[in-house]
N, CA, C and O atoms as a MOPAC input file, in Angstrom:
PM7 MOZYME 1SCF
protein

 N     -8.59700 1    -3.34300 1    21.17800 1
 C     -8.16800 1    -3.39900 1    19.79000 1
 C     -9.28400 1    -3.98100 1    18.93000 1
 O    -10.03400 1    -4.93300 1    19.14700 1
 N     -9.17900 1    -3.07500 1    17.80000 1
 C    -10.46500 1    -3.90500 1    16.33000 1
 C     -9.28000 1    -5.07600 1    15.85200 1
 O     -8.05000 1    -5.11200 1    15.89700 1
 N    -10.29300 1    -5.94700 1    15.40200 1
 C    -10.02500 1    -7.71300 1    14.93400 1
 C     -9.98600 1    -7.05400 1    13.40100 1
 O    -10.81500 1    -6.29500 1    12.89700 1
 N     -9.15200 1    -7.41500 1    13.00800 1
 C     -8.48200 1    -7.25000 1    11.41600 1
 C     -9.11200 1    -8.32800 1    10.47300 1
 O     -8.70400 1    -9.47400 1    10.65800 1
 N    -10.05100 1    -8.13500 1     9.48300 1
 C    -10.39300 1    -9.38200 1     8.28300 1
 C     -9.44200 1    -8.61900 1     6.91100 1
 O     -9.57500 1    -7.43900 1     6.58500 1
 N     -8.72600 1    -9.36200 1     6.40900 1
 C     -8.03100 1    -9.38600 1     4.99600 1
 C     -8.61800 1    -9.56600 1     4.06100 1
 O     -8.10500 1   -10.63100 1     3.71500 1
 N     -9.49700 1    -9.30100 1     3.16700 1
 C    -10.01600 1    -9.93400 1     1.92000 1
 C     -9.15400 1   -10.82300 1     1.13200 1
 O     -7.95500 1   -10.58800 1     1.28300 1
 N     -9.40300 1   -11.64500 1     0.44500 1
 C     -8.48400 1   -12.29000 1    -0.85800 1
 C     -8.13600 1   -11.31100 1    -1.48200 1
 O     -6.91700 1   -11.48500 1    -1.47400 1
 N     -8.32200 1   -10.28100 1    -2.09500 1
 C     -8.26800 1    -9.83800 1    -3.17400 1
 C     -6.98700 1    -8.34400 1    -2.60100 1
 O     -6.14400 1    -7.83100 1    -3.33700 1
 N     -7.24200 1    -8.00200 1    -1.19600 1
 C     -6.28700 1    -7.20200 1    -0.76100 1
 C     -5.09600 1    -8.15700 1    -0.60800 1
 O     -3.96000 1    -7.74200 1    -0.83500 1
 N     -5.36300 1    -9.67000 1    -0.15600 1
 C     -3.63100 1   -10.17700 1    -0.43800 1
 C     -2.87800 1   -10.09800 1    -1.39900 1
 O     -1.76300 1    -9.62800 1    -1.62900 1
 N     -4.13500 1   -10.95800 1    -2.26400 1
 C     -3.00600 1   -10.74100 1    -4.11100 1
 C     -2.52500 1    -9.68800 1    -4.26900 1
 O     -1.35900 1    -9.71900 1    -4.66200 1
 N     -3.15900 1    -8.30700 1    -4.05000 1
 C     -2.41300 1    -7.10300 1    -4.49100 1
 C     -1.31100 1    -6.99400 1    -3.51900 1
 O     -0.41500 1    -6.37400 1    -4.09300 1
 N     -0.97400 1    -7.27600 1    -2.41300 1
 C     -0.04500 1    -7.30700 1    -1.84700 1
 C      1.30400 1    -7.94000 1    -2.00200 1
 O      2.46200 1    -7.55300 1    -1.84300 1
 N      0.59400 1    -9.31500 1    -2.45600 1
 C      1.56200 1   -10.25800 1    -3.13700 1
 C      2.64600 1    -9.55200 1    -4.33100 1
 O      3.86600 1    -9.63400 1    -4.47300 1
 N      1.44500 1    -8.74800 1    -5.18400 1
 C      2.63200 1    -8.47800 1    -6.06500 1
 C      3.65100 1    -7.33600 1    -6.16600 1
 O      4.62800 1    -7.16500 1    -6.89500 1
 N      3.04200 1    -6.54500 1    -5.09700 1
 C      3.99800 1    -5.04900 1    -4.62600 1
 C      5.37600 1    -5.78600 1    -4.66500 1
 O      5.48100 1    -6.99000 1    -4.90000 1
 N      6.46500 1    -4.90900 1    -4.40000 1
 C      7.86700 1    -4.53000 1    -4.46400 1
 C      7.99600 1    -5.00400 1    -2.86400 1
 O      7.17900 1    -4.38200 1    -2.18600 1
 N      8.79200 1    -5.92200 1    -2.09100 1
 C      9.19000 1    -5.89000 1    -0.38700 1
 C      8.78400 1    -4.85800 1     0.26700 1
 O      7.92200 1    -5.01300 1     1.13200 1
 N      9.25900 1    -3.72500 1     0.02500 1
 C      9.30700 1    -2.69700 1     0.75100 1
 C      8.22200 1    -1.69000 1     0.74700 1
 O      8.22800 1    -0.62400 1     1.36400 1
 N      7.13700 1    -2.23200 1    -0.14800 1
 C      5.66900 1    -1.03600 1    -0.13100 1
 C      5.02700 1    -2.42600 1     0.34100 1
 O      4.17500 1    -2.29300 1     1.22000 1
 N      5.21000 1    -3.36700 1     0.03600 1
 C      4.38800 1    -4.67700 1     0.81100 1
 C      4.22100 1    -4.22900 1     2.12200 1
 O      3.14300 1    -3.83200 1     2.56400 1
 N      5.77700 1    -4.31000 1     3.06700 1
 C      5.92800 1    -4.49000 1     4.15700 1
 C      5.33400 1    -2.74800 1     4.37400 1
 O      4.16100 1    -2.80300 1     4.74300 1
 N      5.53400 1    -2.14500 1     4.32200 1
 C      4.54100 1    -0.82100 1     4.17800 1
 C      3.05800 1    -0.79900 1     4.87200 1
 O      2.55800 1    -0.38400 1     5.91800 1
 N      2.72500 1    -1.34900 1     3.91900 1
 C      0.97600 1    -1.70300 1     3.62400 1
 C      0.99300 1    -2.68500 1     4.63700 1
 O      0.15500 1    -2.23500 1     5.41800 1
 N      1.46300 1    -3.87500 1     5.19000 1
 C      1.10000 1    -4.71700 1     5.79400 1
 C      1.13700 1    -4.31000 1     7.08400 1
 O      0.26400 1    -4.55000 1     7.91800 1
 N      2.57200 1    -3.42800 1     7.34000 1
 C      2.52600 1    -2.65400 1     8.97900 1
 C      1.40300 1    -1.53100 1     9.21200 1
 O      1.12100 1    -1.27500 1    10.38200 1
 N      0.71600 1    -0.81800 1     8.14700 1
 C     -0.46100 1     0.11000 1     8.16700 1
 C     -1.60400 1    -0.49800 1     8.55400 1
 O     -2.30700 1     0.13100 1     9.34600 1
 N     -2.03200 1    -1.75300 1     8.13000 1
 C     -2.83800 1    -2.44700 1     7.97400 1
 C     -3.29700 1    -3.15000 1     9.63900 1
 O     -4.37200 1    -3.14100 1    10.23800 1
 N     -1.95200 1    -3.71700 1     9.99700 1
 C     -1.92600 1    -3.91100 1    11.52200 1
 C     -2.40000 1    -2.87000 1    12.60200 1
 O     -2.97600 1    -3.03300 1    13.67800 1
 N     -1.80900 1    -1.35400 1    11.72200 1
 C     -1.96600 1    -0.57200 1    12.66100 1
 C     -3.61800 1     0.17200 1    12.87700 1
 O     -3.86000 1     1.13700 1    13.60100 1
 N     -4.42400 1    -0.44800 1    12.18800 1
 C     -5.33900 1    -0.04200 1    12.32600 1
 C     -6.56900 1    -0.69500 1    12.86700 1
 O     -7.75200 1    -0.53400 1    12.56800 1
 N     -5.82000 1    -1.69500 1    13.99200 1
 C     -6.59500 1    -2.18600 1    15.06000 1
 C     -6.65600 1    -1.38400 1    15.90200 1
 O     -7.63700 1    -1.30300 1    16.64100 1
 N     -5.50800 1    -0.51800 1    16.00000 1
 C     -5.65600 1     0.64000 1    17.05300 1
 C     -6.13200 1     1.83100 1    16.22400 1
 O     -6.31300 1     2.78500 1    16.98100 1
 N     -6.43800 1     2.17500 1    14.78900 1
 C     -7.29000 1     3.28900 1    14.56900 1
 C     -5.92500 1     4.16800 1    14.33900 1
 O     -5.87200 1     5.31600 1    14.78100 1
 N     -4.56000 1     3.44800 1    13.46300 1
 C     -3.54500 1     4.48000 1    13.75300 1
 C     -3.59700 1     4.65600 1    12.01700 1
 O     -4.21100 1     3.74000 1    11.46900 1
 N     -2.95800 1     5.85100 1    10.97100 1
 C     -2.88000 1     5.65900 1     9.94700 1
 C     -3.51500 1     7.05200 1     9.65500 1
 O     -4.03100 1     7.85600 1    10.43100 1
 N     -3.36000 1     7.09300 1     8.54200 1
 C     -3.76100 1     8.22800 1     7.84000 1
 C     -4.99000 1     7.61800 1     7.03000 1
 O     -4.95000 1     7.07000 1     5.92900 1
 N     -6.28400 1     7.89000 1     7.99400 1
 C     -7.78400 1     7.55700 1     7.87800 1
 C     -9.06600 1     8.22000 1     7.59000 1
 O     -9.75300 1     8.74600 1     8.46600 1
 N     -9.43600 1     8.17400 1     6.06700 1
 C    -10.41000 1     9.18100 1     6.02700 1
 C    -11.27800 1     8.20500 1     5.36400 1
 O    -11.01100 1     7.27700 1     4.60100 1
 N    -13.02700 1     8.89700 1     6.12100 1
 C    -14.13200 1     8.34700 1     4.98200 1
 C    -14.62000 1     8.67300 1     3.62800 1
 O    -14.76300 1     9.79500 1     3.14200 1
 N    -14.90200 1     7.28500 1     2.98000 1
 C    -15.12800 1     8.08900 1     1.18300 1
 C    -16.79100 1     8.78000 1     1.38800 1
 O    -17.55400 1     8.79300 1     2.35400 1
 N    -16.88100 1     9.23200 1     0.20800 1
 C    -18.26100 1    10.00800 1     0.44100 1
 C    -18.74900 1     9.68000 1    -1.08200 1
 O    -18.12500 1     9.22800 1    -2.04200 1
 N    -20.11200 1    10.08300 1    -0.92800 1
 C    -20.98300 1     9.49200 1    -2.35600 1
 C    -21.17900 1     8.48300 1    -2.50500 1
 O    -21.49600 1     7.86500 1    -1.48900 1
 N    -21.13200 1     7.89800 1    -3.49400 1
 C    -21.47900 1     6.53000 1    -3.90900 1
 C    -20.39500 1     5.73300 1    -2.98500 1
 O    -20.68500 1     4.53900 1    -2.91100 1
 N    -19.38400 1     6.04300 1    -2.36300 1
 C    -19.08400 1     5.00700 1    -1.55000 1
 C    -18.79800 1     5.19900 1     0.12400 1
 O    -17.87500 1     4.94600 1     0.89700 1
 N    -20.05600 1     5.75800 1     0.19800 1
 C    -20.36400 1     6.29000 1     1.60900 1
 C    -20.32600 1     4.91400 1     2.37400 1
 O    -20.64300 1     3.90500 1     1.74300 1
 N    -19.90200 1     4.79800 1     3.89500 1
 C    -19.52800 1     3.79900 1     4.67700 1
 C    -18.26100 1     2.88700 1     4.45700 1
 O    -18.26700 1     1.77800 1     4.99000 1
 N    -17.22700 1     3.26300 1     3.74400 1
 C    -16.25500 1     3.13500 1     3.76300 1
 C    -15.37900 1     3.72800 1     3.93600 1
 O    -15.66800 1     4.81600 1     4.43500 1
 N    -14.23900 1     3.56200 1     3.75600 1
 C    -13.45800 1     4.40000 1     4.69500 1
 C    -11.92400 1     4.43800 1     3.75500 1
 O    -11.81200 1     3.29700 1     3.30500 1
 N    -10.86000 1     5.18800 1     3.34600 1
 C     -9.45800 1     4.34700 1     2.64200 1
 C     -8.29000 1     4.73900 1     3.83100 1
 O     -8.32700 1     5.58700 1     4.72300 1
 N     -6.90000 1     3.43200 1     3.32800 1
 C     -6.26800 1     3.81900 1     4.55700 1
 C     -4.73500 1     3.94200 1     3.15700 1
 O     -4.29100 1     3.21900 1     2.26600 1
 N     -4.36400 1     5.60500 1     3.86500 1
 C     -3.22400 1     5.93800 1     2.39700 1
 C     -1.92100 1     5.71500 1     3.49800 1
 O     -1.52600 1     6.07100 1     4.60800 1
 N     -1.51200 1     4.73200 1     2.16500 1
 C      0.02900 1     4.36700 1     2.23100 1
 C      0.88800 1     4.83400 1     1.32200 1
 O      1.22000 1     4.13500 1     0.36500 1
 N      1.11700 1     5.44400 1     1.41300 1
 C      2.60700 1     6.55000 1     0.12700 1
 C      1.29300 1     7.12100 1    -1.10200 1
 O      0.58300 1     8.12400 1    -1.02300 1
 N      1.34500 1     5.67800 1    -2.57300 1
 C      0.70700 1     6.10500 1    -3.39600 1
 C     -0.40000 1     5.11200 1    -3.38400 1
 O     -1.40000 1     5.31900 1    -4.07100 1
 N     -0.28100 1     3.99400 1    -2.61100 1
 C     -1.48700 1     3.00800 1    -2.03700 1
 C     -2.53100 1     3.56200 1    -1.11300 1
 O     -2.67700 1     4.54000 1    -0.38100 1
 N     -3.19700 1     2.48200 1    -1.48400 1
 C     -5.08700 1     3.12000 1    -0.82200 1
 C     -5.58300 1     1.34200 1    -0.28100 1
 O     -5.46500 1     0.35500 1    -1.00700 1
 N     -5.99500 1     1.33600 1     0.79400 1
 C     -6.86000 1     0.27100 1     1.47600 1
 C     -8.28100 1     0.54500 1     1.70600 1
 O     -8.74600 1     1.24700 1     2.60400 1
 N     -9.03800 1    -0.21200 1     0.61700 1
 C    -10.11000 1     0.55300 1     0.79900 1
 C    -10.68100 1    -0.76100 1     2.61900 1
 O    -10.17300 1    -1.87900 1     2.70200 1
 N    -11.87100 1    -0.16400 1     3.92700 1
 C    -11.96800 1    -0.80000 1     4.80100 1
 C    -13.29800 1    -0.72800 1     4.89600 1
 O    -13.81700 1     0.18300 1     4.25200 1
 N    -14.07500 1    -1.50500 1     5.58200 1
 C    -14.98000 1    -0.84000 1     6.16000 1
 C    -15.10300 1    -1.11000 1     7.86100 1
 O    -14.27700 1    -1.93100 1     8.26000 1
 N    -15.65000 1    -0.76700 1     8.49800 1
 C    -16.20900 1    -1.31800 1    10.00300 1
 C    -17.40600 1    -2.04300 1    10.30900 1
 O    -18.45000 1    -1.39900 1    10.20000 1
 N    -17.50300 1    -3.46800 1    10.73700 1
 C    -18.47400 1    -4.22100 1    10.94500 1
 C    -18.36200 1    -5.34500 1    12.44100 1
 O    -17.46300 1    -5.84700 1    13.11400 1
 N    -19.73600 1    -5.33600 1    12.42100 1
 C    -20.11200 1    -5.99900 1    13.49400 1
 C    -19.88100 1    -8.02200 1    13.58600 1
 O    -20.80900 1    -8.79400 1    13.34800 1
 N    -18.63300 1    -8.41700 1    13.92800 1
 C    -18.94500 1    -9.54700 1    13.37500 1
 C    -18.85300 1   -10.77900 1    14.76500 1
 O    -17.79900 1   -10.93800 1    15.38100 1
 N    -19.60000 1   -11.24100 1    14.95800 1
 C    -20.01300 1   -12.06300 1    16.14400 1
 C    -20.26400 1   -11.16700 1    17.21900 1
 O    -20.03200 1   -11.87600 1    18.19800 1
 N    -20.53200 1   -10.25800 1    17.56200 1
 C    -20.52400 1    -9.17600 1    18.47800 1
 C    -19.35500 1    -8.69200 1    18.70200 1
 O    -19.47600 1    -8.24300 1    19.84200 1
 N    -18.53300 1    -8.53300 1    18.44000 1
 C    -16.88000 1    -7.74400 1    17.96300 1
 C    -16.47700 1    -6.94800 1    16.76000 1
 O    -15.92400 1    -7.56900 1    15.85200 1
 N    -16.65900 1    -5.77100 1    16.63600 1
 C    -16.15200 1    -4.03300 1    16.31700 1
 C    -14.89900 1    -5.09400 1    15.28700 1
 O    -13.93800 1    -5.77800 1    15.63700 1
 N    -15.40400 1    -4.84100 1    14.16200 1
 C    -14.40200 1    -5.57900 1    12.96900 1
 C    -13.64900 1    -4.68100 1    11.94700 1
 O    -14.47400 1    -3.95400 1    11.39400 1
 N    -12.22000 1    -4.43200 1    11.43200 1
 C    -12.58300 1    -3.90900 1    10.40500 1
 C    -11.89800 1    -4.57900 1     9.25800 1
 O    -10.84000 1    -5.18800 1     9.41000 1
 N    -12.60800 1    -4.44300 1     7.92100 1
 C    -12.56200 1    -5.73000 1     6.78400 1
 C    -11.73700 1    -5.27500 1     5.58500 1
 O    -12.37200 1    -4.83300 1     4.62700 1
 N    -10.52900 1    -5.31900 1     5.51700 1
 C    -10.10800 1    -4.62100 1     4.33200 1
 C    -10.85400 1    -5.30700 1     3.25800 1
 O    -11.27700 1    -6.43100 1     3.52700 1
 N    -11.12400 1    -4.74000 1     1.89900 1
 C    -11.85900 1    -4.75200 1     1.12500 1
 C    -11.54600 1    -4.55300 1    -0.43100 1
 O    -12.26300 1    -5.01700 1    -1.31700 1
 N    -10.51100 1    -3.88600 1    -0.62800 1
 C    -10.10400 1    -3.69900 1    -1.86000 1
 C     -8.58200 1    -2.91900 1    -1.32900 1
 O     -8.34900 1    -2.52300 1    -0.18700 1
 N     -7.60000 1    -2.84000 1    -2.60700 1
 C     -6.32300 1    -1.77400 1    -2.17200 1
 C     -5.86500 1    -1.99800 1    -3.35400 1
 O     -5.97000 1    -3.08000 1    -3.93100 1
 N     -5.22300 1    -0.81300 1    -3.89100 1
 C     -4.14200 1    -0.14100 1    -5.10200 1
 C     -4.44600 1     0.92900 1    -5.03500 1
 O     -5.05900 1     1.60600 1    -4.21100 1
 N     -3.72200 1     1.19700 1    -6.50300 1
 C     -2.97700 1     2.47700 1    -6.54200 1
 C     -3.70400 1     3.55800 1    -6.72400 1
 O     -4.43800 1     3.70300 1    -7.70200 1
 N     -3.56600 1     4.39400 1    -5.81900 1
 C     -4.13600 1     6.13700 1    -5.84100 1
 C     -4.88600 1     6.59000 1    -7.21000 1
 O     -5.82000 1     7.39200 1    -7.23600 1
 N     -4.33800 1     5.96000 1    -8.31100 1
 C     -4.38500 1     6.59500 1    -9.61700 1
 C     -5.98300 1     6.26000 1    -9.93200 1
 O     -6.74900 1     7.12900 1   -10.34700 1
 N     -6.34900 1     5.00600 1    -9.70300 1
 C     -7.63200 1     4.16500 1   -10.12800 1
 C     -8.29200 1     3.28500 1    -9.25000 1
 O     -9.08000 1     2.42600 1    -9.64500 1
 N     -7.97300 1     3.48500 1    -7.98100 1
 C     -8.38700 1     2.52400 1    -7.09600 1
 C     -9.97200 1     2.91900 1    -6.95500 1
 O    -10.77900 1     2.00400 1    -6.79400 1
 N    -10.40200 1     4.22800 1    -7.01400 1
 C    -12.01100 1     4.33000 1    -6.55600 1
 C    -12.93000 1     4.29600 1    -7.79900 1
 O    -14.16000 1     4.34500 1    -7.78500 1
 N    -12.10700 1     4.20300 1    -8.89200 1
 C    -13.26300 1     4.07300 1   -10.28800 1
 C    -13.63300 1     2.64500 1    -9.92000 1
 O    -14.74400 1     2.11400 1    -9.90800 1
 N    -12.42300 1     2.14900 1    -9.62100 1
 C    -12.46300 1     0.50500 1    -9.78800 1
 C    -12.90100 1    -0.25100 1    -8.88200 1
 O    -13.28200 1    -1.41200 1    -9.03200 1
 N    -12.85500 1     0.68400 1    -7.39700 1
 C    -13.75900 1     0.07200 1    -6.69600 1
 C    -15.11600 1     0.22100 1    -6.41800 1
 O    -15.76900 1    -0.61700 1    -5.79600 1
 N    -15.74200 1     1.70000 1    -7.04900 1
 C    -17.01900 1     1.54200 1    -7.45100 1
 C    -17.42100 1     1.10200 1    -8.59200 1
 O    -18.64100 1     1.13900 1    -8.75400 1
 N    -16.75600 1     0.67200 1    -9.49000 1
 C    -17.68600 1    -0.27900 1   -10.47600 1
 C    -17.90800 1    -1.65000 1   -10.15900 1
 O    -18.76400 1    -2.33500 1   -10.71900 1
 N    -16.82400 1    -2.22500 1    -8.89200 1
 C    -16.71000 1    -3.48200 1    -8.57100 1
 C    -17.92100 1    -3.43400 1    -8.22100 1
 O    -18.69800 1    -4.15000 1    -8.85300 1
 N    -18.57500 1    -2.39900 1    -6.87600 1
 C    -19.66400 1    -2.22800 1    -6.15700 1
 C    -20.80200 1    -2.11000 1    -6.79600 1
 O    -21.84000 1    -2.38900 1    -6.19600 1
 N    -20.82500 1    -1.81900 1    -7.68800 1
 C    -22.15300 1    -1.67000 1    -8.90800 1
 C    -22.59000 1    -2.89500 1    -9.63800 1
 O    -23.68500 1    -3.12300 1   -10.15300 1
 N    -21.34200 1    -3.76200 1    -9.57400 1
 C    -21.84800 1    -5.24800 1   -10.07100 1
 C    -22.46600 1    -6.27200 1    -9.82900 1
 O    -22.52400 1    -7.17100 1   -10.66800 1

């Protein structure tokens, strides 16, 4: 199994979801120590990442090496609508 890192910034958004897209996102999130989920890589400007889609939610992840252990780091997450403007301008800053 990959070792799961949470960002701060993927909790808060979690925090403020509805119970039931929380608990959603949080069981997807688990499940992708085993690589389970509906998993595709972004391309272009945000090549080496990866998003993980939950209904109308997006986890943005990447995969890293961290103490010699296959990591993967959630990194950003919301909504389908604006999540990749917003996470490449984050990346540009």
């Amino acid at each position: 199994m990959i070792a799961i890192r949470v960002q701060d910034e993927v909790v808060d958004y979690l925090r403020r979801l509805a119970p039931k897209a929380r608990h959603a996102l949080r069981v997807a999130i688990k499940a992708l120590a085993r690589e389970k989920g509906d998993i595709k890589p972004l391309t272009d400007d945000l090549e080496g990442f990866y998003r993980l889609r939950v209904g109308s939610h997006r986890v943005v992840f990447e995969y890293e090496i961290i103490n010699g252990k296959r990591t993967i780091t959630c990194v950003f997450a919301g909504p389908r609508k604006w999540i990749y403007e917003v996470f490449q301008s984050r990346l540009m800053e």
